[in-house]
Steps between C-alpha positions, in 0.01 A plus 500: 500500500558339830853684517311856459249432761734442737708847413113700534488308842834620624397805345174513655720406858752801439216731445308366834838527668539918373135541603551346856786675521351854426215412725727462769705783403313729290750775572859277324617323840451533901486783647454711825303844536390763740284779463620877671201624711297773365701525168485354177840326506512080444803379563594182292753233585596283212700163712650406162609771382606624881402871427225708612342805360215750598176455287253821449151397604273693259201733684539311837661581809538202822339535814647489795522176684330240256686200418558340147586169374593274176344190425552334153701763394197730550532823748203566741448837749271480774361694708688819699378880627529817324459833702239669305373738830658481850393147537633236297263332216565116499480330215387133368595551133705250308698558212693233250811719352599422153849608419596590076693278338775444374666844652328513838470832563162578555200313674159547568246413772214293363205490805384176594232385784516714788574333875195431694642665826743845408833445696841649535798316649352156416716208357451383128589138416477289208433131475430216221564737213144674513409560844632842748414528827449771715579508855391714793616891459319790634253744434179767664192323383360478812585874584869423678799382381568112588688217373273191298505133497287518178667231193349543189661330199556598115408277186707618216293290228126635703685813544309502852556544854263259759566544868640183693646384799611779742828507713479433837584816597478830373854720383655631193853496396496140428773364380351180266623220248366181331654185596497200278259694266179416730573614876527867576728585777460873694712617715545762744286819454352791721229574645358850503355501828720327713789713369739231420657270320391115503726199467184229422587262178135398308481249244156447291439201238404675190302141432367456793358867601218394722776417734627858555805660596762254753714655752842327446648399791782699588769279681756531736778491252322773335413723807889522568535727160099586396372846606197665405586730124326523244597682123708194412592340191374155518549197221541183416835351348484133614268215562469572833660778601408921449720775527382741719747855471499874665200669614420794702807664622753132492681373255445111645433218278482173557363122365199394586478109475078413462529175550748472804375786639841678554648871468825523373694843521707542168803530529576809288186776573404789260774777488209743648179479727262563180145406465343334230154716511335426126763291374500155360797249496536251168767236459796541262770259419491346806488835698212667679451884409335766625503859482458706858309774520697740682806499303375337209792259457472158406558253761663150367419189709727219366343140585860367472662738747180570734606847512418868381681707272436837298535545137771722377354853514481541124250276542254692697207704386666795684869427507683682783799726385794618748380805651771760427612682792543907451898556466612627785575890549787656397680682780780799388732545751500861672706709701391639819642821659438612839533815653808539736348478891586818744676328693758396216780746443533326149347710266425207240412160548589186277196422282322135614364291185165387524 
């Protein structure tokens, strides 16, 4: 009896173990997406299986600038604009895609709680396995565009959104990550009105939110190499240290060390100066990846190396094939006569070839 309790238990474990693992990755392993603006393509990145593949998204088209992000395995779009008149319609919906299994070739969008504020161009991150934030963005509501420093934050289990702490400045185009599961780190952005980019570096204690947003010191060693950008892939791959990768027009990426407070160029950069504009990074066999959104490559960061590589272009959701030059024209060789010039007694001349 004893002996076939303990086989239910491990049973019982293994079963726990499946569950947990489904949980985590409902759709068969990790993976990385993207959705194409105002269509209904999903593009799905399977890291075990190191192919990608374009998923139909049934009766929905994407907005244009709204930003999406996975959490628990889960998919979440927020937010974005849709040009319904002359003026653009912002939006504060939120939708949880669920992708069919076991082919994966069709998904739907399932609405969830909408935003409190609409917003386009904001930054979406996840934290503690069932909480997304929002961050900053823009939008009319107040009759003109401008940039916000409004945070409002996600509960997956409440499915509800509840305004917090807001940044310390307003812009859009953040470029945010979670560190250690329970700090969120935002860097860089724009802001509307100023015109330009920003090169500030905000932290905020998701525990501790009555403290609001920190400006992180930005220190000599970091001044040398730091600039204001914003559209950068942004994540975490060690204890202490993010990787923070391309961005508007660069292809710069360096090491950001939190706790010593240092910026270290890498020594290979991206192949390209690509932005990371509604794109997510996940960890892979010890590699960073992210897909960029102009060329829509994935970029490998390998914590070994501390450098950047591409993937073989097989690999990519739109792999590049050799343009083929137009063969080159075919010239027949000619004669040319020429009539014999007064002044020449000869009557005939010797033909010159062309």
């Amino acid at each position: 009896e004893k002996k076939e309790e303990k086989k239910e238990e491990k049973k019982d474990e293994a079963a726990l173990k499946r569950l947990a693992e489904v949980y985590t990755h409902p759709y068969g392993s990790p993976f990385l997406h993207y959705f194409e603006e105002k269509t209904n393509n999903l593009f799905f990145y399977d890291l075990k299986a190191d192919r990608g593949k374009i998923i139909s998204v049934l009766e929905y088209k994407s907005p244009d600038q709204f930003d999406s992000v996975q959490i628990v395995g889960k998919i979440l779009l927020c937010g974005g604009y849709r040009m319904e008149t002359s003026k653009p319609t912002f939006l504060a919906q939120t939708f949880e895609c669920q992708i069919e299994l076991p082919k994966r070739q069709f998904a739907k969008m399932v609405p969830r709680a909408d935003m409190i504020h609409a917003r386009a161009q904001h930054a979406l991150c996840a934290i503690k396995d069932n909480l997304v934030y929002s961050l900053g963005g823009k939008n009319s509501e107040k009759g003109k565009m401008e940039s916000l420093s409004s945070v409002e934050k996600y509960n997956i289990k409440d499915d509800k959104w509840t305004e917090t702490t807001p940044l310390s400045e307003k812009k859009m185009n953040i470029s945010a990550c979670a560190f250690n599961q329970e700090i969120i780190f935002a860097f860089g952005g724009y802001n509307y009105a100023l015109g330009g980019a920003l090169m500030t570096i905000e932290t905020l204690n998701s525990s501790k939110e009555e403290e609001g947003w920190k400006k992180y010191e930005v220190t000599k060693n970091m001044l040398k190499v730091w600039q204001p950008r914003y559209w950068m892939g942004v994540y975490q791959f060690a204890t202490n240290k993010i990787a923070i990768f391309g961005g508007n027009s660069t292809d710069a990426s360096f090491i950001f060390d939190v706790k010593e407070g240092t910026l270290e160029r890498c020594e290979r950069q991206i192949s390209f100066r690509v932005n990371f504009c509604q794109r997510k990074a996940e960890l892979w066999n010890n590699e960073v990846k992210c897909v960029d959104y102009l060329r829509k490559d994935v970029n490998v960061f390998s914590i070994e190396k501390y450098y950047w590589s591409d993937h073989d272009h097989e690999y990519c959701f739109y792999p590049r094939k050799p343009i083929k030059l137009p063969d080159p024209p075919q010239y027949q060789p000619c004669l040319l006569y020429t009539s014999p010039s007064p002044r020449d007694a000869t009557l005939s001349r010797m033909p010159s070839s062309a």
